[in-house]
N, C-alpha and C positions, 0 to 999 in steps of 0.2 A: 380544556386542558391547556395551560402555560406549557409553555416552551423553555426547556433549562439549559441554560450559557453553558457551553463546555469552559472548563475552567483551564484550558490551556487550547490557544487555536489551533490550527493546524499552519504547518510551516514547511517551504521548500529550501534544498538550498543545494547548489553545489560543491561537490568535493572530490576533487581530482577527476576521473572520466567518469564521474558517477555521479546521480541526480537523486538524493536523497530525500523523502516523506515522511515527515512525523506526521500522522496520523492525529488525533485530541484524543483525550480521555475519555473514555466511557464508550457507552457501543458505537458505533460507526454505520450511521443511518445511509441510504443512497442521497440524498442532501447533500449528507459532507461529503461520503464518496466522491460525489460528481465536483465540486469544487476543490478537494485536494486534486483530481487527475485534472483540471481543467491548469491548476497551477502546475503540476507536472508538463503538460502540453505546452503551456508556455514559457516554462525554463528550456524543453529539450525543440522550441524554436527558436529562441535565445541562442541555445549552444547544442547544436542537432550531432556532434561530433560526441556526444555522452554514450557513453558504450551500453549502461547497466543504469538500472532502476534500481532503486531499495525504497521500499514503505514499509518507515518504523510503523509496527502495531503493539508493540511494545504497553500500552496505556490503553488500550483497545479492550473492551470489558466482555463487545457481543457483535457478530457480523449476523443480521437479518440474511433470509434465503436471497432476495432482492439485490442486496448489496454483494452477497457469495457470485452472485449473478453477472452485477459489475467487472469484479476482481476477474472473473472470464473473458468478460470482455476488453477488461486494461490488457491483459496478458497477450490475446492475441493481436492487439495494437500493438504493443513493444513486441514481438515477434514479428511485426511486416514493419517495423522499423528497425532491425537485424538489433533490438535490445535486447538484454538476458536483463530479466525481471527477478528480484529477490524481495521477499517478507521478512523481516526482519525481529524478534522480541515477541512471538507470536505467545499469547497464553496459554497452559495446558488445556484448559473450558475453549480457549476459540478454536485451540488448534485442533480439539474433539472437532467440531463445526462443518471445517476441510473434511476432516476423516469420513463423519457420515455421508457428506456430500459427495465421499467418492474424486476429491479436488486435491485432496495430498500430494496425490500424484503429477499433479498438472502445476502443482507451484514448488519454487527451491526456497527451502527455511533454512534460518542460519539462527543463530542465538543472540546474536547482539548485529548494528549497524557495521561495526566494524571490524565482524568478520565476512558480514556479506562484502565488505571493497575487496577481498585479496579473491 
């Protein structure tokens, strides 16, 4: 089985006290997981005064259980690094995803990047 390029990569960046994640296109394998938080980890070593996380999923198509798995564990990393953690552009199919796993609860959605900043 090839391996398909995500057609848009993933990207960090800051913006104002906040450390923003686009996520890529299509599902979001623990792969990429592990390499967008690893880019996260070293922006908020960079500039550890970032209050809040947001990872756009916005173009995020499927979160494997694995990867649901992750998104637990980023969370309660930015929680012992006193961050408030936002998902941002979540799909109605991913945001089912949370729902069955019972993880709705455990993360704050917002509809677009920038209303998670306010």
């Amino acid at each position: 089985m090839s391996e398909q390029a995500n057609p848009t990569p993933a990207t960090v960046e800051r913006k104002g006290h906040a450390i923003v994640a686009h996520a890529p296109a299509g599902p979001l394998d623990d792969e990429t997981l592990k390499t967008l938080q690893r880019a996260i980890d070293q922006a908020v070593a960079a500039d550890p005064s970032a209050a809040r996380i947001v990872l756009d999923l916005a173009q995020v198509t499927f979160i494997p259980s694995m990867g649901l798995g992750l998104l637990v564990q980023f969370a309660n990393k930015c929680k012992a690094r006193q961050q408030s953690l936002r998902l941002a552009g979540v799909q109605p199919k991913v945001r089912q995803e949370f729902c069955v796993a019972r993880l709705d609860r455990l993360f704050r959605f917002t509809q677009t990047v920038n209303e998670a900043m306010t």
